[in-house]
N, C-alpha and C positions, 0 to 999 in steps of 0.2 A: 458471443458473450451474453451471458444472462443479461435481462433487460434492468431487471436490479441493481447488478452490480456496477453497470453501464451510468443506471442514473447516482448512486453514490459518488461515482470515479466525478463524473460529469461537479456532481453540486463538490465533490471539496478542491476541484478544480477553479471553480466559481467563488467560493467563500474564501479560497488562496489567495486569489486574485484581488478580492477586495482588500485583503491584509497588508497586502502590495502597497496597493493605490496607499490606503492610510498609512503606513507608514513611510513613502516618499512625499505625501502633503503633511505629514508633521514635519520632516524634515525642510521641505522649502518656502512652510508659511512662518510668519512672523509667528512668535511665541506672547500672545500679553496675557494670560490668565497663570503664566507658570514663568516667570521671568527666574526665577533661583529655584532650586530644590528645596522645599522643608526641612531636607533631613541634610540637607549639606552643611558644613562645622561654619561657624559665624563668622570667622575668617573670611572665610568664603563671599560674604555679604560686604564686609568692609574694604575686599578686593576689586571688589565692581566700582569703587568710586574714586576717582581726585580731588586731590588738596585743590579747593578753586584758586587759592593762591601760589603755591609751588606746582603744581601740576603731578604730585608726586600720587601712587596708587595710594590709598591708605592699608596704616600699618598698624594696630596697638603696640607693637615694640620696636617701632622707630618712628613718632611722631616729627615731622617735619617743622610742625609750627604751629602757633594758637589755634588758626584757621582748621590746621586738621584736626587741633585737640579740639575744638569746638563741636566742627562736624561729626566726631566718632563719641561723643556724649551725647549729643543728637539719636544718633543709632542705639545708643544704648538705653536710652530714654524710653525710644519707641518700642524697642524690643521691651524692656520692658512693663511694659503698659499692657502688653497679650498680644500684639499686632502680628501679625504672621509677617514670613522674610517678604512676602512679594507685597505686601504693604506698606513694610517699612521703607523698602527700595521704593516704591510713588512716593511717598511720604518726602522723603533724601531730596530725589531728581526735583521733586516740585518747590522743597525750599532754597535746594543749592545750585539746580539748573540743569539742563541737560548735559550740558558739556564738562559738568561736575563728575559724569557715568563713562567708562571706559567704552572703547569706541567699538568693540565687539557687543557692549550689550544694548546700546546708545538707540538702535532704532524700536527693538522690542519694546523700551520705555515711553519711548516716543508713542510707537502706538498706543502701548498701554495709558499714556497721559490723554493722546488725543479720543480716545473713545468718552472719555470721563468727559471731557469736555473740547469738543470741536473747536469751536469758535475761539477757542485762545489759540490758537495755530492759522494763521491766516494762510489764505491759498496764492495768494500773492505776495512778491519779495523785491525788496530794491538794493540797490548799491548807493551806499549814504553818497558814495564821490559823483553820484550819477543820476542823486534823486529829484533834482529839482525839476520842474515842469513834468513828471510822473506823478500819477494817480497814486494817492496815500493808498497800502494797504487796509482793507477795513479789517476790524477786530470788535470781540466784544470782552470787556472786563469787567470783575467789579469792582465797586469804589467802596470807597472809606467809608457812606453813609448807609450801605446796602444794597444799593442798587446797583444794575447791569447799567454797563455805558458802551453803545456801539456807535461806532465813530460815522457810519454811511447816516444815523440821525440827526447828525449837525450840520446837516448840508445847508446853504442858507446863510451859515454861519461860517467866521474865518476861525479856524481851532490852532491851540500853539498844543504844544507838546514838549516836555521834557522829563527828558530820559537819563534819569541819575542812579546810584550805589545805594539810597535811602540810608538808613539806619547806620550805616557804618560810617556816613561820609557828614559828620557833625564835623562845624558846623556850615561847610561852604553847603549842603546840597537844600538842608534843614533852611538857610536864609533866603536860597531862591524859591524855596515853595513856600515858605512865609509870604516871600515877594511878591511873588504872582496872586497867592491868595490873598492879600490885604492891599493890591492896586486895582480902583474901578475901574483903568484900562481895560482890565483883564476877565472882567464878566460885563459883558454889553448885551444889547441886543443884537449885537454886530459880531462878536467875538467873546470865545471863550479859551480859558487854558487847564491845562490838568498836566499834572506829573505824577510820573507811572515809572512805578517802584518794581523791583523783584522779590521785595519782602512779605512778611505774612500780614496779614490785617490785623488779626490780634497782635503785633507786636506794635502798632501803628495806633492805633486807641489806645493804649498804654503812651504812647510819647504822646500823642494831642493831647491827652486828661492832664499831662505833666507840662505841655508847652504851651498857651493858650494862644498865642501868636499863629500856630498851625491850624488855629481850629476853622479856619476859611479853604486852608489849600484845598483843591478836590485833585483827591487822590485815587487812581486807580493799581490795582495790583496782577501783574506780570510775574506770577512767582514760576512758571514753568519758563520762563522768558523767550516765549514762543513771539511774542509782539515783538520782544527788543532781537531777536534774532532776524523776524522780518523787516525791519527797520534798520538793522546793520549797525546796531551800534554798540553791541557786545566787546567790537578789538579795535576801538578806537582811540587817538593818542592821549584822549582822555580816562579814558579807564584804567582804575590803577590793579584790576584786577582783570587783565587781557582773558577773551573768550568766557566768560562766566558773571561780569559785571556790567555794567554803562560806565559809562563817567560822569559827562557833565554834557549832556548833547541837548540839540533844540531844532524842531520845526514847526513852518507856521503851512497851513493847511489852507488854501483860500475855500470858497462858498463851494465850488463846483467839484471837492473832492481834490484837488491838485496840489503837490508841495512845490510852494515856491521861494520859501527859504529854508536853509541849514546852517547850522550853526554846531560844530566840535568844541567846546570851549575846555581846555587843558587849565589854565588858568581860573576855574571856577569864581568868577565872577557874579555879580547880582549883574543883570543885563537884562531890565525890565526896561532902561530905556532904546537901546538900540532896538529891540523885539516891537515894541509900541511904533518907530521910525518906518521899520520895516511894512510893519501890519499899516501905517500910512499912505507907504508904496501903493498897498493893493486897488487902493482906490473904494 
């Protein structure tokens, strides 16, 4: 055979071959830069997510309930602002949660959230029924005031934590972080607390400007709820919004990174004093 046609045969044998490879690694890698089509009908957009409270797909012409008419005005909002679909879908997952996103498209978003930001996804995971004498996951978030807060920087110190609904859950969750924010128990040089929301920050300067009572809590925000997912407190009997919310949960952290108490409280109570009792305990 001509040594030409020999090398032709050969390179599109070769350049076959790579079209191969590429298109079995698009098919078995995660998708984050193209999560929806562009050109797929908006439908299409609003199908990828659940009602965080009915658990229903969403529908424009069968609203389930406030919660999904909220969330598909949301979408609508973002769409129109110019956001393209695969933004608007970050935009969704990071205000309404992961587990807000249908479970076929749940890890693409995932990655796509965890590229944006790591450290809201911690590498470590506990079982709330199982957390105690286990090393807190560390995480970094940021707070109310600007700043990045990473939890492995309070070592030294004993940290509380509470893990609430925010914004929706006036006024039981609104008077525990008042509480904590406005007891000197609760900022020492011995101990600190913060309560860590799934909500947006801008909607949170809006209610402190409005509540001044709040203007002590430090608040950090979990809007992917990648913390509260690692911390196990998303489907707990306090959560009135099972897999997609907190409830009313609490842990105290001692100096050396270890949780040594837990606390579910379904009852949403102010429990500034047993927490103070406890944080006594540590010695």
């Amino acid at each position: 055979m001509n040594k030409k046609i020999i090398a032709i045969v050969v390179a599109a044998v070769l350049i076959g071959g790579v079209f191969v490879f590429l298109g079995m690694r698009e098919e078995t890698m995660p998708v984050t830069g193209n999560i929806i089509l562009e050109s797929a009908p908006v439908d299409d957009l609003y199908s990828m997510f659940l009602c965080p409270c009915c658990g229903e797909v969403l529908d424009k012409e069968n609203i389930c309930c406030g919660m999904a008419e909220e969330m598909i005005k949301f979408i609508d909002s973002q769409l129109a602002s110019g956001l393209s679909k695969n933004k608007v879908v970050i935009k969704a997952a990071e205000k309404y949660g992961m587990n807000s996103v249908i479970e076929s498209k749940r890890s693409a978003v995932r990655e796509a959230l965890a590229s944006q930001n790591p450290s809201a996804f911690p590498t470590s995971k506990i079982s709330f029924r199982q957390a105690a004498g286990k090393t807190a996951p560390d995480f970094e978030l940021g707070s109310i005031s600007g700043e990045t807060v990473k939890l492995s920087d309070y070592r030294g110190k004993n940290v509380v934590l509470f893990f609430n609904e925010g914004s929706m859950c006036y006024p039981a969750c609104w008077d525990q972080m008042a509480a904590l924010g406005n007891d000197a128990r609760f900022d020492t040089d011995d101990t600190i607390a913060f309560s860590v929301l799934v909500d947006q920050k801008t909607e949170w300067e809006q209610i402190v400007r409005e509540v001044p009572k709040l203007a002590k809590a430090k608040i950090l925000f979990d809007s992917t709820r990648g913390v509260s997912s690692a911390y196990d407190v998303l489907s707990l009997q306090s959560s009135m919004h099972p897999g997609n919310f907190p409830g009313h949960t609490f842990f105290i952290i001692d100096r050396e990174g270890i949780i040594r108490y837990t606390l579910d409280d379904p009852s949403m109570a102010i429990r500034n004093d047993l927490l103070a009792s406890q944080l006594g305990n540590l010695g």
